[in-house]
DRENDO-1510 file (C-alpha; in Angstrom, 1 decimal, always signed):
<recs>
REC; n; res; u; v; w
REC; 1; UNK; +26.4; +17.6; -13.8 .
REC; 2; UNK; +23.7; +15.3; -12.0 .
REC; 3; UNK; +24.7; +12.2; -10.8 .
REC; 4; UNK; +23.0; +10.5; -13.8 .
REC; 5; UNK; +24.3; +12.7; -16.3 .
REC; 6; UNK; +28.0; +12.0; -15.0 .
REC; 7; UNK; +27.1; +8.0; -15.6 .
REC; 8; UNK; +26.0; +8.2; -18.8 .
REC; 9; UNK; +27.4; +11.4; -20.6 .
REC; 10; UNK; +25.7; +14.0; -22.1 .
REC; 11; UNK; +22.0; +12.9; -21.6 .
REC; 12; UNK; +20.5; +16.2; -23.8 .
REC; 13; UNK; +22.5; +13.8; -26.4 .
REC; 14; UNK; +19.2; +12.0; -26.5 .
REC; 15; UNK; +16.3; +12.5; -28.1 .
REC; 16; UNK; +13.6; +12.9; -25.4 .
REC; 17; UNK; +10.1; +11.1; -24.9 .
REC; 18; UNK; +7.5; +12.5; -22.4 .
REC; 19; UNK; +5.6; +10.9; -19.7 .
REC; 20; UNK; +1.8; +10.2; -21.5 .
REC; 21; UNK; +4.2; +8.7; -24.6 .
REC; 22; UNK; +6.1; +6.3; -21.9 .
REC; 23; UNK; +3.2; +4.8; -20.1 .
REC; 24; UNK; +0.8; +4.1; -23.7 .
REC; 25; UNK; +4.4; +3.0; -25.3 .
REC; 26; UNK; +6.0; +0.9; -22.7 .
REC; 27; UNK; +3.6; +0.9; -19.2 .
REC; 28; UNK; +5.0; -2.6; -18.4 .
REC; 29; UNK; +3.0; -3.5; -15.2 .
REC; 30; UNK; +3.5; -6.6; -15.5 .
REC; 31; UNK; +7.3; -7.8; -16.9 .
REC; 32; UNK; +10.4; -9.4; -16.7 .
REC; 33; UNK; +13.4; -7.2; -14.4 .
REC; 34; UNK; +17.3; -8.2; -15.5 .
REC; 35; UNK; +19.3; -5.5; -13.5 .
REC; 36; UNK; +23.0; -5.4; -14.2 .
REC; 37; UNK; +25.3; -3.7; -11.9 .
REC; 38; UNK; +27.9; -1.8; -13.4 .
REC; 39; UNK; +30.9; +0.7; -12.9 .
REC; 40; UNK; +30.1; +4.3; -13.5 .
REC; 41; UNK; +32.7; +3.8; -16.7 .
REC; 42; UNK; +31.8; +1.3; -18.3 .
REC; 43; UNK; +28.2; +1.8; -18.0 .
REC; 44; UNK; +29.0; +4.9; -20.1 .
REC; 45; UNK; +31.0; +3.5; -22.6 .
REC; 46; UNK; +28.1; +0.6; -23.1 .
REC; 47; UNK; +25.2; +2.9; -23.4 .
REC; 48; UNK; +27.1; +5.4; -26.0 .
REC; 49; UNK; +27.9; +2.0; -28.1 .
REC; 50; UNK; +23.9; +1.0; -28.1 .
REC; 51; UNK; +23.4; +1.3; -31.7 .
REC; 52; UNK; +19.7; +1.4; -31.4 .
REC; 53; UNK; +17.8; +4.6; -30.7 .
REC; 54; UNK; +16.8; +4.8; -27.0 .
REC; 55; UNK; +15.0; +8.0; -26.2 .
REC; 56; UNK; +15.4; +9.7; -22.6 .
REC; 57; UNK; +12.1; +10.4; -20.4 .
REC; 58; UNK; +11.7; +14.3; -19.8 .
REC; 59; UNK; +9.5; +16.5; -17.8 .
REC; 60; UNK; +9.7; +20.1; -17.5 .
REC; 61; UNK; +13.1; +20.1; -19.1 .
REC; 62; UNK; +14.9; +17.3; -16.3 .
REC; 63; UNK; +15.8; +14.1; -17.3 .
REC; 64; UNK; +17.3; +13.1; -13.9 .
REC; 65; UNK; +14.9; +12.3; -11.0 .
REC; 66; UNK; +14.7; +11.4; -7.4 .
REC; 67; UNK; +13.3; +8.6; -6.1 .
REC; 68; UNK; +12.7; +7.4; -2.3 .
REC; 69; UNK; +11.3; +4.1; -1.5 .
REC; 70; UNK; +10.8; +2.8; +2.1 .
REC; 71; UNK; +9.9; -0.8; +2.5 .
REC; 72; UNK; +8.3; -2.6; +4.9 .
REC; 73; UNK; +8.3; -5.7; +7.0 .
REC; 74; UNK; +7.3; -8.2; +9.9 .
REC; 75; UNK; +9.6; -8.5; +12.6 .
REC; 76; UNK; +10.4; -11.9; +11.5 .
REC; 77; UNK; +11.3; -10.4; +8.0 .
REC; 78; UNK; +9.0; -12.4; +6.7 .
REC; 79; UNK; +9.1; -11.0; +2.9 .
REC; 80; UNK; +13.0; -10.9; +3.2 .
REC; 81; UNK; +13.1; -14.4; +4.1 .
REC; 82; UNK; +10.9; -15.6; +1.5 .
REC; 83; UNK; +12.9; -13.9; -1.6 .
REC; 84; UNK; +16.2; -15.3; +0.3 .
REC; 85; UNK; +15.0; -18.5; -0.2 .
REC; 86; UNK; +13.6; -17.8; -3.6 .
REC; 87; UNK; +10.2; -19.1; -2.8 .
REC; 88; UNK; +7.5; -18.3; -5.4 .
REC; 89; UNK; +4.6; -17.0; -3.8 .
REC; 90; UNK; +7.3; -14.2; -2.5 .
REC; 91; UNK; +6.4; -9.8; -1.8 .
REC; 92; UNK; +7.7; -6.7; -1.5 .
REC; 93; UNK; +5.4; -3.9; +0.3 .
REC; 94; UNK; +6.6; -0.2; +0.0 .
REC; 95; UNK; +6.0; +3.7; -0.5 .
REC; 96; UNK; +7.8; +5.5; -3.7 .
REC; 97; UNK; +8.0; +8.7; -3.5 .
REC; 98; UNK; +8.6; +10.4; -6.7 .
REC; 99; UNK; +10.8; +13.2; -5.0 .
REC; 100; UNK; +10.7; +16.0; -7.1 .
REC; 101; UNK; +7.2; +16.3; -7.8 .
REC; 102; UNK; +6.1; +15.4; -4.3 .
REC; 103; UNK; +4.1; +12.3; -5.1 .
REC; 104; UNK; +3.6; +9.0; -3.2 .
REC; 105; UNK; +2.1; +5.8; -3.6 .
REC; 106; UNK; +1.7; +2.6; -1.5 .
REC; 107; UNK; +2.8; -0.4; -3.7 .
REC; 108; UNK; +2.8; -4.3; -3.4 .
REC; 109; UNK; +4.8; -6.2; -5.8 .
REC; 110; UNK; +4.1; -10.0; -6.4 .
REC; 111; UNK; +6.0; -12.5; -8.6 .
REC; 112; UNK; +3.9; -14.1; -11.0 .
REC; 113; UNK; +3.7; -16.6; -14.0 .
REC; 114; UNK; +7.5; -17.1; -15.1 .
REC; 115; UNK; +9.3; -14.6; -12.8 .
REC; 116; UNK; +7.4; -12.0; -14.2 .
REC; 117; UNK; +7.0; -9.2; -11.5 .
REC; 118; UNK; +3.2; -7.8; -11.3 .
REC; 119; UNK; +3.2; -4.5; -9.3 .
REC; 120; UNK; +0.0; -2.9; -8.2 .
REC; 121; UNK; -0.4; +0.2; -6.8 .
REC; 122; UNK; -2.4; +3.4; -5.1 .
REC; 123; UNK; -2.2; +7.0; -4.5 .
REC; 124; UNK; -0.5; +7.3; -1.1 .
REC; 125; UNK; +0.0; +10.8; +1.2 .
REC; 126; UNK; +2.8; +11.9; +1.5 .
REC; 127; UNK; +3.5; +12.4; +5.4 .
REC; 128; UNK; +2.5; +9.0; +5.6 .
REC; 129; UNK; +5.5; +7.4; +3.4 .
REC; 130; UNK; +6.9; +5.9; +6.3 .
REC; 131; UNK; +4.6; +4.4; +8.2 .
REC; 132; UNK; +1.4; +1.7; +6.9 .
REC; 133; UNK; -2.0; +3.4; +7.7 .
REC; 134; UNK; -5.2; +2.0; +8.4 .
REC; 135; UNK; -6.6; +2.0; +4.3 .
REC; 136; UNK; -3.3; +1.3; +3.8 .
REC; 137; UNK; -2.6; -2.1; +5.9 .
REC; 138; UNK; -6.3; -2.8; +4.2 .
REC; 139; UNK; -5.3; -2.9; +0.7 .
REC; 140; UNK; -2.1; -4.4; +1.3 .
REC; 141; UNK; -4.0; -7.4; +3.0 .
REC; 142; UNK; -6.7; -7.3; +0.4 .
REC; 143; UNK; -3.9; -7.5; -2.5 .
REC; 144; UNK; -1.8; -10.3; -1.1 .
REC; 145; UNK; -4.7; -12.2; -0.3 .
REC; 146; UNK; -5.7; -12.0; -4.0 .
REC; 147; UNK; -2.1; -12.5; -5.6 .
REC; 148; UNK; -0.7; -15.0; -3.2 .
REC; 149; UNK; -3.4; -16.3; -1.3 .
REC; 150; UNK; -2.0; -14.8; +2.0 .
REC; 151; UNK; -1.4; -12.0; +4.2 .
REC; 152; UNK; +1.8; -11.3; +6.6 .
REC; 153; UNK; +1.3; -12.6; +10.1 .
REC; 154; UNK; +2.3; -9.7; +12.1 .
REC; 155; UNK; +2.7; -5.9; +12.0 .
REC; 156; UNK; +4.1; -4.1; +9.5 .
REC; 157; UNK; +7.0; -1.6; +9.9 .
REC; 158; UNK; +9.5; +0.0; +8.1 .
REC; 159; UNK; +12.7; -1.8; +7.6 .
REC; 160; UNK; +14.8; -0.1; +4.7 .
REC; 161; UNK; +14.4; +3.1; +3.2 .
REC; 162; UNK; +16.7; +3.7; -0.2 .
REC; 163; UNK; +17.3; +6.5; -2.3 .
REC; 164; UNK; +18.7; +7.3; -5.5 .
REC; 165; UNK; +18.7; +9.3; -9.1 .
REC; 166; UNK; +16.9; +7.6; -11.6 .
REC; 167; UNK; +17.1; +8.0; -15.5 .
REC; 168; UNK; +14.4; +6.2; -17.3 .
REC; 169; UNK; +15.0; +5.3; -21.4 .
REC; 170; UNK; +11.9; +4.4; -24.0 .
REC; 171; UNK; +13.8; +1.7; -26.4 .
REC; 172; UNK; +11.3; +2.2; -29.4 .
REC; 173; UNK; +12.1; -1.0; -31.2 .
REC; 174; UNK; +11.6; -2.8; -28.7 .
REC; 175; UNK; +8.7; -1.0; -27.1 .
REC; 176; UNK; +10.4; -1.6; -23.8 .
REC; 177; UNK; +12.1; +0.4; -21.3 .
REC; 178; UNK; +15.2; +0.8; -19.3 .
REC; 179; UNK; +16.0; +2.5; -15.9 .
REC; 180; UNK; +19.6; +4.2; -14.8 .
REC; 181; UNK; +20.2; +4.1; -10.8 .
REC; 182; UNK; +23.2; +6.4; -9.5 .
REC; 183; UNK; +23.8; +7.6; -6.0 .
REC; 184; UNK; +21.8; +4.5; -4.5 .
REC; 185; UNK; +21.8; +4.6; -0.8 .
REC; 186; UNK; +20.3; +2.2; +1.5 .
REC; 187; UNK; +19.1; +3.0; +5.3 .
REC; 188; UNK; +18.3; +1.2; +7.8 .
REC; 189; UNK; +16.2; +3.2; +10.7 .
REC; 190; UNK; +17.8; +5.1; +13.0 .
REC; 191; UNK; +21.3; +4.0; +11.1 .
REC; 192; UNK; +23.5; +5.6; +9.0 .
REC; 193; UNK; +23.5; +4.9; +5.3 .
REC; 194; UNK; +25.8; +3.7; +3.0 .
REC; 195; UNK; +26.2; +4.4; -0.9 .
REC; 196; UNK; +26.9; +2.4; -3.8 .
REC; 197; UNK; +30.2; +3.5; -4.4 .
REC; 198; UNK; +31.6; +4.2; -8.3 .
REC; 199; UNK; +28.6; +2.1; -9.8 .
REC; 200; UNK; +25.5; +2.0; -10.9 .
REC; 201; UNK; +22.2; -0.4; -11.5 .
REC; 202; UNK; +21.1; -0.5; -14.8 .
REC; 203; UNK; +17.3; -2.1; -15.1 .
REC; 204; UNK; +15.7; -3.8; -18.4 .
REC; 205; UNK; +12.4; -4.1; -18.7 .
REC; 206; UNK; +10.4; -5.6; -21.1 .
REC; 207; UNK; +8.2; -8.7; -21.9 .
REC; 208; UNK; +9.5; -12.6; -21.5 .
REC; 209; UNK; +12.4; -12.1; -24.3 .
REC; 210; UNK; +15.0; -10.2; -23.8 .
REC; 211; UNK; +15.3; -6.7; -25.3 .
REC; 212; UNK; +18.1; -5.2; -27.7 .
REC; 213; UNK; +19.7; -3.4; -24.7 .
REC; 214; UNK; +20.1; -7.1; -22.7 .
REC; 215; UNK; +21.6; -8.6; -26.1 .
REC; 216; UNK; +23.8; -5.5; -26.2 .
REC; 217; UNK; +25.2; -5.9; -22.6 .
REC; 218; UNK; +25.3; -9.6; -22.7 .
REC; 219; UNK; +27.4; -8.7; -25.9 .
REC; 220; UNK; +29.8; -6.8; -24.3 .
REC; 221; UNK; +30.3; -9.7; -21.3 .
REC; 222; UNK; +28.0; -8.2; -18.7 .
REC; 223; UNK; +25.3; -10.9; -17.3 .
REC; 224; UNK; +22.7; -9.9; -15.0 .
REC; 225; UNK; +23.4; -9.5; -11.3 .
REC; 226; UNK; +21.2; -11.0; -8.4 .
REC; 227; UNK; +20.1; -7.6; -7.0 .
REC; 228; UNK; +17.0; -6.7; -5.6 .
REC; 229; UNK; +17.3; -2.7; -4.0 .
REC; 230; UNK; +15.1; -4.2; -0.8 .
REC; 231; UNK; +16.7; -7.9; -0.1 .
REC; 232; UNK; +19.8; -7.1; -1.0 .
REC; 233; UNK; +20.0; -4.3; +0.8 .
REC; 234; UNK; +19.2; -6.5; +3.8 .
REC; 235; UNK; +21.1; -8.6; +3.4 .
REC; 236; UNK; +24.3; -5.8; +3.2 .
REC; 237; UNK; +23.5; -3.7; +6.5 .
REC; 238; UNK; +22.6; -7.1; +8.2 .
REC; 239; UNK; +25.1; -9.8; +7.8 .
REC; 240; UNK; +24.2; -12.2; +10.0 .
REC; 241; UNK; +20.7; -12.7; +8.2 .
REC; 242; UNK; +20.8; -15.8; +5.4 .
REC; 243; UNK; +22.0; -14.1; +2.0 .
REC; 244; UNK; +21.5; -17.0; +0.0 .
REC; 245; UNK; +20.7; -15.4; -3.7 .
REC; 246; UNK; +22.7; -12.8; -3.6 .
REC; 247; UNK; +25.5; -13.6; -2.1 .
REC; 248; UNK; +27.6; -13.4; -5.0 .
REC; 249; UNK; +26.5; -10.2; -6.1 .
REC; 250; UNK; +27.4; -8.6; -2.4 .
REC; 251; UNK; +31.2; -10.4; -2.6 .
REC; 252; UNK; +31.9; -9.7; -6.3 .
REC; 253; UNK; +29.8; -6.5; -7.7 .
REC; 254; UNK; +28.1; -4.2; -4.6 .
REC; 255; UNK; +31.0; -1.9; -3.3 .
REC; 256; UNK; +29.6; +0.0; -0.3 .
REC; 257; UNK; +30.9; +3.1; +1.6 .
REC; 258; UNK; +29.2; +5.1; +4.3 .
REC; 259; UNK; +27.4; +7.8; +2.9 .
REC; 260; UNK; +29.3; +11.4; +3.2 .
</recs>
């Protein structure tokens, strides 16, 4: 079984919803993230005691995908530093790569009116995931300039790179959504990585209230965690930067191992 599938059960349990349906359902652009993390059992037991119907996103009969994002950063960790110390007009610059069907795209995301997160994105090449080109470094300039009224002071490199196995839910009352991280590994370049070890991050999204899912977990005793896959990875592989925000999630809730 995939490493999703062994977090949640028996995902063909499900009734599916396809891609096109997802986006004009639930796009979400523009929302409001509470990300729980949660032990591989219990996120199991909570999502098979959801009594309302959540549908499971397929394509081409896989409901289990791979995702690899590399972020990037000024030498000063300028973007780091900004979410550490929870300042508004805060950014995160990266490629996703949608691993199994070979697609990339340069994204910046931007906090917005009431910590709603506005992500914008293009179409990026592949062989250039790692690295900012030219066009690139241009619309990442021309975006920040237009969302926060400023661009980084210094070159851009990459600082992080995670990966992971994502499992993405349509909750049809709602008309929100839900994500399912397992096997999420962090990297730093030319370092070894490290794994989220017998856990999992588990992702509402939806407008400024929260969802049935949230009410479900918060239900259940489970409050959302102060995770972020790029500043708290960070802040993990480099203790001696300022944690700030999330430094009860790495003492309490983020058990790391070195990756096998």
């Amino acid at each position: 079984m995939n490493p999703a599938g062994a977090a949640v059960g028996n995902l063909h349990l499900f009734p599916s919803v396809g891609l096109a349906e997802l986006n004009a359902e639930a796009a979400l652009q523009t929302r409001v993230d509470r990300k729980y993390v949660l032990a591989t059992g219990m996120a199991r037991h909570l999502l098979a005691t959801f009594g309302a119907e959540m549908r499971v996103l397929e394509m081409d009969g896989a409901r289990s995908f791979s995702y690899d994002s590399v972020y990037f950063d000024t030498a000063a960790l300028d973007s780091y530093l900004l979410a550490a110390h929870g300042r508004r007009r805060r950014y995160k610059i990266r490629t996703r790569t949608y691993v199994d069907s070979a697609i990339s795209f340069l994204e910046v995301k931007t906090e917005g009116a009431r910590e709603a997160t506005v992500k914008e994105r293009i179409p990026y090449r592949l062989e250039d995931r790692s690295r900012l080109t030219a066009d690139g470094l241009d619309y990442v300039r021309e975006t920040l300039a237009a969302a926060v009224g400023s661009v980084p002071a210094g070159p851009l490199e990459p600082v992080l790179e995670t990966r992971y196995h994502r499992t993405t839910f349509y909750l049809q009352e709602s008309g929100s959504r839900a994500t399912l991280d397992t096997g999420v590994t962090w990297q730093r370049p030319g370092r070894e990585p490290w794994v989220l070890d017998d856990a999992v991050i588990l992702e509402t999204k939806s407008g400024s209230t929260a969802g049935p899912l949230d009410r479900h977990l918060w239900a259940a005793g489970v409050r959302p965690s102060r995770i972020s896959k790029f500043a708290t990875g960070i802040a993990a592989l480099r203790p001696e930067l300022p944690a700030n925000r999330w430094n009860r999630t790495l003492s309490r809730s983020l058990p790391l191992r070195p990756a096998a």
